[in-house]
N, C-alpha and C positions, 0 to 999 in steps of 0.2 A: 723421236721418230721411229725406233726400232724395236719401242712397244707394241706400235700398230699394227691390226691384224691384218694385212694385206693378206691374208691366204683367207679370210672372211669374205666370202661372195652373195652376202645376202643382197646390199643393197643393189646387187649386180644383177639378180634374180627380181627383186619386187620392181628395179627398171624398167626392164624387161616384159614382164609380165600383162597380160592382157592386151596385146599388142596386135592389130587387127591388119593395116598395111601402114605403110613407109611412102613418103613425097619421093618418085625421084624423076628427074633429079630434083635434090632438095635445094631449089635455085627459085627466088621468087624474084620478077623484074616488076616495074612500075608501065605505068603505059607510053611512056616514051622508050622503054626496054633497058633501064639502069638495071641492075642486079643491086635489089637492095637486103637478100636476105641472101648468103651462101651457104648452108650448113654442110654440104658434099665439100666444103673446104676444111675443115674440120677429120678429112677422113687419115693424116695421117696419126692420128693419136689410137691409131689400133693397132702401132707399134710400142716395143715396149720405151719406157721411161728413160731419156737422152740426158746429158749430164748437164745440157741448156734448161733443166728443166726440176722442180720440188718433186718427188717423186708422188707427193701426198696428193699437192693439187694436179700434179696429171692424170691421178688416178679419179679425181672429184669431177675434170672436166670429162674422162672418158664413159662419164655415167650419165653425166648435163647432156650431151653432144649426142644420144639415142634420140632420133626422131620419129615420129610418125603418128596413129590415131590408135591409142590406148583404149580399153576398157576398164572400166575403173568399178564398174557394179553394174547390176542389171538398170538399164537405161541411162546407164551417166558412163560418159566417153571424156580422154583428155591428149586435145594436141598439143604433144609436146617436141620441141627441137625445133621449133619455128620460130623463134626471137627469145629476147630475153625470159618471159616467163610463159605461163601453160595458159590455155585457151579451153575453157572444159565445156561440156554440153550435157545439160539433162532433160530427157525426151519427156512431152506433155502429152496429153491427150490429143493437141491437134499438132503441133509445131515443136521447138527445140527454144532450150533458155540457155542464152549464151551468159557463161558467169567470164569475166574479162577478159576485151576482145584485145591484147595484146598492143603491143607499141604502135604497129604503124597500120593504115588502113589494108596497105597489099597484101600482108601477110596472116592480116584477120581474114580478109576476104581468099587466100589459099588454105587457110585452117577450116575453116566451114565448107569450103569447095571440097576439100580428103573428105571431110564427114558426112560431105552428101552424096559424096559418090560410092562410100561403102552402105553407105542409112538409110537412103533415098533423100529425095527434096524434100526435106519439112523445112516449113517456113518459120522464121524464130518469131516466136511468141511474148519472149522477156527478154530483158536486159540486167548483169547485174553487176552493177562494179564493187567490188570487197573494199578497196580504199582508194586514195587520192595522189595515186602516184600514177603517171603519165605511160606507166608498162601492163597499166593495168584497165584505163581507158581511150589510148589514144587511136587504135584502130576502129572504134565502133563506127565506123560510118562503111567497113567493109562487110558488116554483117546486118546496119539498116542501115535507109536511106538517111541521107543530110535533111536535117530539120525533125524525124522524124514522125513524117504524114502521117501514117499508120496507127499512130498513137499508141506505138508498145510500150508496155508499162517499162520504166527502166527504173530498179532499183538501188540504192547508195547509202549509204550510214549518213547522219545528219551531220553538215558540216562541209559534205564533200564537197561542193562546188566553190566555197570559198578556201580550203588547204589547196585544192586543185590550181586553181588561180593563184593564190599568194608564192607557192611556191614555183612552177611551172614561167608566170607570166610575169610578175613584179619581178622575178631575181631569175628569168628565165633567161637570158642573154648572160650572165658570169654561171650560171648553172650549166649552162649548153658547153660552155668555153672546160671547164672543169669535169664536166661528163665526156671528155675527150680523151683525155686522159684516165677517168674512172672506168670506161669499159675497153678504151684500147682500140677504140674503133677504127683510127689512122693505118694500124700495126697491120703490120704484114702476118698471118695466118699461117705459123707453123713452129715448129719442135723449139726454136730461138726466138720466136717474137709472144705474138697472142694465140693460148691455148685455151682462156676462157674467163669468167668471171667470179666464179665459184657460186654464183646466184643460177647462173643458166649461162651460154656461151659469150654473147655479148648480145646487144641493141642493134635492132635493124634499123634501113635508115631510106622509109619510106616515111607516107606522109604521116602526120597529126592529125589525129581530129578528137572531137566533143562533143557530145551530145547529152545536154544537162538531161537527170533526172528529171521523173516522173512522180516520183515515190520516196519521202525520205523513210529513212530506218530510227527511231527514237530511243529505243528502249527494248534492253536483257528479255527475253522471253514474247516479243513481239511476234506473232504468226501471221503471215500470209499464203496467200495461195493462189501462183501462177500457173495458166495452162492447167490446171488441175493438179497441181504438184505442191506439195505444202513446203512450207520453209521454215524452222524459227532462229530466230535471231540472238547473239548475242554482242551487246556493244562493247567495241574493245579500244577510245579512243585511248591518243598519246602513247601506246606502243609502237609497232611497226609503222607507223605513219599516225597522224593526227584526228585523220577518221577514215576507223577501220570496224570490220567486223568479220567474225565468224557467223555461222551458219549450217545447223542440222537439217538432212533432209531425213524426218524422221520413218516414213514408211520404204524408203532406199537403205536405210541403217547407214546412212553415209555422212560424214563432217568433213566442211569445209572451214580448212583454217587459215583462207587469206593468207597472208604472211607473216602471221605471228610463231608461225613453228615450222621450219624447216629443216633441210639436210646440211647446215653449216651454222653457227655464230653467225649473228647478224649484226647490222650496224647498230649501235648508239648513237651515233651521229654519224651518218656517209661522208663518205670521202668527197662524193659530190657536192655536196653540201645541202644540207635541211636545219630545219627545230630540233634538238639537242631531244633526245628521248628519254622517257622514265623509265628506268630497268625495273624501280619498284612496283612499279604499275601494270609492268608489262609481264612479270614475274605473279601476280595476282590474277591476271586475266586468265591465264595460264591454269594456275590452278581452281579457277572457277569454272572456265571449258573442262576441266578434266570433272570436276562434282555435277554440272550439266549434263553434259553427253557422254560419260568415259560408257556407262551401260547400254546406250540409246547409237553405240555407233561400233560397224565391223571395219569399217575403213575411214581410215584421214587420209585426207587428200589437203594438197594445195595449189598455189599461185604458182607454183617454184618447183621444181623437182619429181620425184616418185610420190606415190600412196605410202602409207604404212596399212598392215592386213591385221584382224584380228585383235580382241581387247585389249589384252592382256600386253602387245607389242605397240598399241596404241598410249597406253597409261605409263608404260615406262618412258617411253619417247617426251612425251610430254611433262612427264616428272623430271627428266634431265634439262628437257630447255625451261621449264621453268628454275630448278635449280642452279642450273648455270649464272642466269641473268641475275636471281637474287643474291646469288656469293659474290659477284660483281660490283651490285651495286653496295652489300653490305657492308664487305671487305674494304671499298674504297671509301667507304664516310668513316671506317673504323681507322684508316691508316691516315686521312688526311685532317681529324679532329687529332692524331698525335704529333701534325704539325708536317708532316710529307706533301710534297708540292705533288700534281697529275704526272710530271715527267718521272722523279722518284717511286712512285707507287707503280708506273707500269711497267719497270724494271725489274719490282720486288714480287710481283702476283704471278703466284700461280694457280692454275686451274689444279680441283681434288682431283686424284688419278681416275677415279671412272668417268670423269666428264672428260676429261683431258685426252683420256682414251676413246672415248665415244665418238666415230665418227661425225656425227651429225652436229657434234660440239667443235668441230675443228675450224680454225681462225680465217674460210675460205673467201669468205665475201667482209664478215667485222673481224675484229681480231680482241683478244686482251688488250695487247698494248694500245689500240687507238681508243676503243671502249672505254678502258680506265680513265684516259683523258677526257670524253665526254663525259662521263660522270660526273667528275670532278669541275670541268668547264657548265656543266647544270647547275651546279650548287654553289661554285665560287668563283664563275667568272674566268674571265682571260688573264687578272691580276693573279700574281702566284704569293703575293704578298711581300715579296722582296723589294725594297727600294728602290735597286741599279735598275728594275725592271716597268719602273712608274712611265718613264720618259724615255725610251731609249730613241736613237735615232731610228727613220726608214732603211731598209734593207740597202741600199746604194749607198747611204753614207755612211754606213757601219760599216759594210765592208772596205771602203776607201781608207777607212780609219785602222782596220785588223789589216790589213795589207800592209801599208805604212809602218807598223808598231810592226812586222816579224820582217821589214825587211826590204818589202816589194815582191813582185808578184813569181820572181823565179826561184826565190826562196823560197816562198807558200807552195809553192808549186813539187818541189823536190820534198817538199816535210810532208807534202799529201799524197806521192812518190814512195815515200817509206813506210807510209802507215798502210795502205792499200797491201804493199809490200808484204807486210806481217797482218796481213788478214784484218785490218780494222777497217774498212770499207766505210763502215758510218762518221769515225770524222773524216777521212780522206774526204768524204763527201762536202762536210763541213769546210774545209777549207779552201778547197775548188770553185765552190758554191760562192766564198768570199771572194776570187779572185774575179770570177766570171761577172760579177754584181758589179765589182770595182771598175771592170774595163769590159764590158760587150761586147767590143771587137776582138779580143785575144780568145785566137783560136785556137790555139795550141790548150790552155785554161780548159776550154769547150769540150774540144777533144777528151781533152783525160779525163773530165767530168763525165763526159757519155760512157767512157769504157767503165768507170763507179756505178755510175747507173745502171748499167747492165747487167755487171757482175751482182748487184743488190737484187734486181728485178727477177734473174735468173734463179736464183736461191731462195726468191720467199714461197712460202709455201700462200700466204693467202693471194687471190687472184689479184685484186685490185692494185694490190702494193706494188703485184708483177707488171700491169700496163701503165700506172702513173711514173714508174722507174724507165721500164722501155721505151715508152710515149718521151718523157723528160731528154732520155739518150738520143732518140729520131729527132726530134726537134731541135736539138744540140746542135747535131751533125747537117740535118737537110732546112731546119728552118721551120717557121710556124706555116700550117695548112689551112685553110680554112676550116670554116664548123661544118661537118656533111650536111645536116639537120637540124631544123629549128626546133627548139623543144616547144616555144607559145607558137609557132608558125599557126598551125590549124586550132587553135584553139579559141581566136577571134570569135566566134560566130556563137560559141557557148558562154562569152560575158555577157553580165549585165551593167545595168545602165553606170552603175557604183562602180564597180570594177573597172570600164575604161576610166570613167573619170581618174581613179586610184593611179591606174598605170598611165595616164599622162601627168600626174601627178610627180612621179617618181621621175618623169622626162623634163622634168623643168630645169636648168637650169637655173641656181641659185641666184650665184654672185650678179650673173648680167640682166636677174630680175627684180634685183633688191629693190627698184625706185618705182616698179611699176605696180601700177593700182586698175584693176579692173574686175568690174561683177556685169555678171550676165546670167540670166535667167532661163533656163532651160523647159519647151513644154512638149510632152511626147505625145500626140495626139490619142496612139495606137494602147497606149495604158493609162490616160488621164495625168502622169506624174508629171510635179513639175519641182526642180531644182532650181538652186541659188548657186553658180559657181561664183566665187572672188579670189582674185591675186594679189599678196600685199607681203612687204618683206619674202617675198620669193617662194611664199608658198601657198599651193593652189588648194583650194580649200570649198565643199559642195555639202550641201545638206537637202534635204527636200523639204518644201516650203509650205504644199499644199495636195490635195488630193483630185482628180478628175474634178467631182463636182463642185469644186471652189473652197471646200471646208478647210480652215488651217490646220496642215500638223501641226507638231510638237518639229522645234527646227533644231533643239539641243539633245545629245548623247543621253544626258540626264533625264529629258524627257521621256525619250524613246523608252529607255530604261522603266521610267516607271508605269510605260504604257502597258509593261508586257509584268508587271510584277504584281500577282494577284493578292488584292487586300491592301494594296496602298494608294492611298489619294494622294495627287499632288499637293504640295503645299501651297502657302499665300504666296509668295514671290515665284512659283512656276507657275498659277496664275493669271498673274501680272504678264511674267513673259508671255503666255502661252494669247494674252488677249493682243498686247505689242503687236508677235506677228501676222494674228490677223487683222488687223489693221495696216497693217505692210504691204499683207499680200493685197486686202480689198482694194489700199492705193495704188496697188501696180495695175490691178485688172483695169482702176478706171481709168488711168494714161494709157492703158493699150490703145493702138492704133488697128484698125482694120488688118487683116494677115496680109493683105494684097498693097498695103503702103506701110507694110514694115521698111524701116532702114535697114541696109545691110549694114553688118558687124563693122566693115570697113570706119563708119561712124564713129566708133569708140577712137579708133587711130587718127581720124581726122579733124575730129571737137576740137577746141582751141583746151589747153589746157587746166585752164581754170572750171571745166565744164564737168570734169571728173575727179570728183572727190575719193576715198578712201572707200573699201569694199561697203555698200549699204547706205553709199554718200551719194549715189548718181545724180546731178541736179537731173532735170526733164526726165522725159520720157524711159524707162529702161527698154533697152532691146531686148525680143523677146526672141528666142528663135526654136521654132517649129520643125520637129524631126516627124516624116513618115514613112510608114514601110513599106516598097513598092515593090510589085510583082517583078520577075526576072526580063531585065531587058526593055521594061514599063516604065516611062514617068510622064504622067500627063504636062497638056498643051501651057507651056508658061511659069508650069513650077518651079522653084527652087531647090528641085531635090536633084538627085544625081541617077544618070545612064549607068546601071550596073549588070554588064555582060550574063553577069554569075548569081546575080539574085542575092545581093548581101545585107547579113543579118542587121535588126535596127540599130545594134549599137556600135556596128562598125561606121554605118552612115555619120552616127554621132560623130565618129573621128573625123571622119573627110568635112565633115558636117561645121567642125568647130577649126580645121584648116581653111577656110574662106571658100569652097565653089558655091557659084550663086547658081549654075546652073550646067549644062553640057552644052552651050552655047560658049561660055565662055573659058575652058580647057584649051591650053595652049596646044602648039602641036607638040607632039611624043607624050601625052599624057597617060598612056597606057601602059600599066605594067604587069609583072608576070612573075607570082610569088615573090615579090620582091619585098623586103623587110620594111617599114614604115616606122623609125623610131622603136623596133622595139615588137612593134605587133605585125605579122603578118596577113600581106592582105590577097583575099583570093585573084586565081588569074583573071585578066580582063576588066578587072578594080578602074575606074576612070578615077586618076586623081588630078587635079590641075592644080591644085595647092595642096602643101605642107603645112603640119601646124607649125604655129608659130606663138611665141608668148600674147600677143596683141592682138592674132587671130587676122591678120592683116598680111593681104598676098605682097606685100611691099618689106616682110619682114620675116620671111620666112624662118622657120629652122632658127631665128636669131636666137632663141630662148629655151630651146628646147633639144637635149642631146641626142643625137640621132641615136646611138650605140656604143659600146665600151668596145672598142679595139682590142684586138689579141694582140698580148706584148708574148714579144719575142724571145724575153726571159723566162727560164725556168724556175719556178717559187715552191 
């Protein structure tokens, strides 16, 4: 630490720089008047560095925490200090292309509101999201409309919609629960609590939204041209995210590098938790952006932070992060092929002095020590290859067992007493952590634990370590909060048809569906597609069976595969299969029954037992069921579709769709709700739902099969 040049004011300068006006106050509310973004809270870090506080990362948060509407080059603007990352704007011939509209819709739609009242009203002509994290698309519905009437082109690296989804929405409920803790958003807002995140200040916590591309991005050297604005492309998946990309605007002389290069070490694998990342790959991307555009660009800019100005300031920056990340990742395959486990190796590494030194390599947001462990967790796993470590018990009964063997717990308690004592904070932690596991209720255990955590959280230099530590100590003391914000809340209306299926998939309940058996055939009138869902051994399972005009797909993986693989003919046994299911499907078309004397699903739970065979065994007729998509607050005279206040997308219908309402006739009373979670998916306000899903799809059995949500334990892990 007392290498660092703190008497170095550049990056305090390129801050700064091109700085046109400032939000104030920098307070954005939502339309019920929550204050969901506060950066004027933030104002006391313009004092100097407090002993509650890393001297390094107060000085990192007091650079994040600059807010207002930047100039970044001629016609390219970047708001920043308004959520977690930057919002940037490059002017077109008619309009403005917003490249990612920021976390929440408020606070896109307060970043575009600054920039139109210094710019004038141009109306945005593109869309562009860099990659598939939710800080980087979730406000777009504050800079276009929901659905996207207009038809502005919105551009994405190929891939995004489904990283977007897997991550956000299948593992978005323990991600949300976890991102609580990663940006610190509970924390109280000052010199002893939450100073920032080292990425940008923290996450606002206004709404979600989604708005699937228009445009995907395929391929290194791809050129477009928005608004009359050229762009070329470089693809940069499985680094900072799974699908990402830079991007030259080459008659601006200006690079966008998403967030593969910023002003701190970034994660390997976030605290919040994602897919384990390649340092090799991200290290190579790296130096391919610098042989692309190191000549073709006077400024980088990103998703995160300040510009860098100038070639020559440009090519070094990016020769450190890229070096960084490949001594990282080389150093750790060199030291754990000598038989060092991830925990051994991140004790032992250190960063060369001029990375070490280099600000923009400092451990603010990833660090060494967690990085080394994903590494090593990319390449070999959770196993460290020790034996004690194959089986060990769960966290509670290990600790019942380490409590017992030193003692009982006011022994644990006084040895974690002594070691704190003499500055070792990391096992105090450790043994606290066992007593607390052991017994719940010992507050006293709790206690001491939080003042650990604090002392820990206060001291680290990188951001996250500091709120997941302080977060751990507040929850200690006051108890678990709820989640502010849903991370898949708004993001319903941008799945597709696969995707819900996928995320009720993951809602099933295993054990209490082991016995059940049922297939049901899906047809969506509005894209021709029709699916096979089945339930068998407890897992729910959907392929598509056929196309609009009756022709069979291909209904296996392997098919699909070879449908898109050029210069390969199926073989004689795919075939075979491939003739099977159309004859599957031709027989289901002829038991179809007229739409108007379809049975309801209820059928399937009412048949006598013997009537339903195993998934592809249905004796009679298969129920078919018909999803359409209806204008807002529309359903015509007698249908089966659903009264939806708010106009909801077709594949949210699917969900309600596959909960049993046969119609808005028959919606009990209080059926209406209001952003209120659904298993998992949030659904917009004024959602008529009168049933839940349920495993059998039977209002008689609701939710019996299907977990509504993962509860916040009360424990710190």
């Amino acid at each position: 630490m007392e290498k660092l040049a703190f008497g170095d004011r550049t990056d305090f300068e390129n801050a700064e720089r091109g700085l046109v006006a400032s939000l104030s106050p920098a307070v954005v509310k939502d339309t019920h008047g929550k204050v969901v973004w506060d950066n004027d809270a933030f104002a006391f870090l313009d004092g100097p560095c407090p002993e509650t506080a890393n001297p390094s990362l107060w000085r990192q948060s007091q650079l994040c925490a600059k807010q207002g509407l930047f100039e970044v080059a001629d016609g390219i603007y970047q708001v920043r200090g308004l959520d977690l990352s930057n919002m940037t704007l490059i002017e077109g011939d008619r309009g403005v292309i917003v490249i990612d509209p920021l976390v929440s819709v408020e606070t896109a739609a307060a970043a575009l509101a600054l920039y139109r009242q210094h710019r004038g009203e141009r109306p945005v002509t593109g869309l562009v999201y860099t990659h598939s994290h939710v800080d980087h698309f979730g406000g777009a519905e504050g800079v276009i409309e929901a659905g996207n009437p207009d038809a502005i082109p919105i551009l994405a690296p190929e891939g995004f919609l489904d990283h977007a989804v897997s991550e956000n929405v299948y593992a978005g409920i323990a991600m949300g629960r976890r991102g609580v803790y990663h940006t610190g958003v509970m924390l109280v807002k000052s010199a002893d609590g939450m100073i920032g995140t080292g990425l940008g200040q923290t996450a606002s916590s206004g709404s979600i939204s989604l708005v699937p591309p228009t445009m995907d991005i395929t391929r290194t050297g791809q050129e477009e041209v928005i608004d009359g604005v050229r762009i070329v492309f470089q693809m940069t998946p499985g680094t900072e995210a799974p699908a990402e990309m830079n991007f030259l605007f080459p008659d601006r002389r200006a690079l966008c590098l998403a967030e593969n290069a910023t002003h701190n070490q970034h994660n390997i694998l976030t605290l919040r938790g994602a897919v384990v990342r390649d340092a090799r790959v991200w290290a190579r991307y790296l130096d391919e952006a610098i042989e692309l555009f190191a000549d073709r660009a006077d400024v980088a800019f990103a998703s995160h932070h300040w510009p860098t100005w100038g070639r020559d300031d440009i090519v070094a920056f990016l020769s450190q992060q890229r070096d960084m990340y490949a001594y990282l990742h080389d150093q750790t395959l060199r030291l754990l092929n000598q038989g060092f486990t991830g925990l051994e190796i991140a004790e032992m590494m250190e960063l060369p002095p001029a990375l070490a030194n280099a600000w923009h390599a400092r451990g603010y947001y990833g660090s060494v020590n967690h990085n080394i462990k994903a590494i090593y967790q990319r390449y070999m796993g959770w196993f460290d290859g020790n034996p004690a470590h194959l089986w060990e018990h769960p966290p509670v009964e290990n600790a019942k067992r380490y409590v017992d063997c030193m003692g009982g717990a006011s022994k644990v308690m006084a040895m974690a007493g002594d070691y704190a004592g003499h500055g070792d904070l990391r096992f105090a932690a450790t043994l606290l952590n066992h007593v607390v596991f052991a017994d719940a209720d010992n507050a006293d255990a709790k206690s001491a634990l939080a003042d650990v955590y604090q002392r820990l959280g206060q001291g680290a230099e990188n951001g996250t370590w500091r709120n997941f530590y302080l977060t751990g100590a507040t929850e200690l003391r006051e108890g678990v909060q709820p989640v502010p914000t849903s991370i898949s809340g708004g993001m319903a209306a941008g799945l597709g048809v696969e995707q819900v299926f996928d995320s009720l998939a993951i809602r099933v309940n295993g054990p209490k569906a082991w016995n059940e058996h049922v297939t049901i055939d899906w047809e969506f009138t509005d894209s021709g597609d029709r699916y096979r869902m089945s339930l068998s051994n407890g897992a729910l399972m959907h392929r598509r069976i056929a196309d609009g005009a009756g022709r069979c797909r291909s209904g296996t993986v392997a098919d699909q595969a070879d449908a898109v693989r050029p210069g390969r003919r199926p073989g004689r046994r795919r075939h075979q299969h491939h003739r099977r299911q159309c004859r599957a499907a031709t027989a289901a078309r002829r038991h179809r029954r007229p739409r108007a004397q379809l049975p309801h699903r209820d059928a399937l739970s009412a048949a006598p037992a013997g009537a339903r065979g195993g998934p592809g065994r249905v004796r009679g007729p298969r129920p078919v069921i018909t999803v359409r998509r209806w204008a807002p607050g529309e359903v015509p005279e007698g249908a089966g579709g659903l009264r939806c206040a708010s106009g909801l997308d077709r594949v949210v219908q699917v969900l309600l769709l596959l909960g049993g309402q046969r119609g808005p006739q028959s919606r009990p009373p209080g059926g209406a709700i209001s952003g209120t979670t659904l298993s998992g998916l949030c659904l917009p306000t004024g959602t008529n739902t009168a049933a839940l899903p349920g495993a059998r799809w039977s209002p008689r059995s609701r939710m019996k099969y299907l977990t509504p949500g993962i509860p916040s334990s009360g424990r710190v892990r």
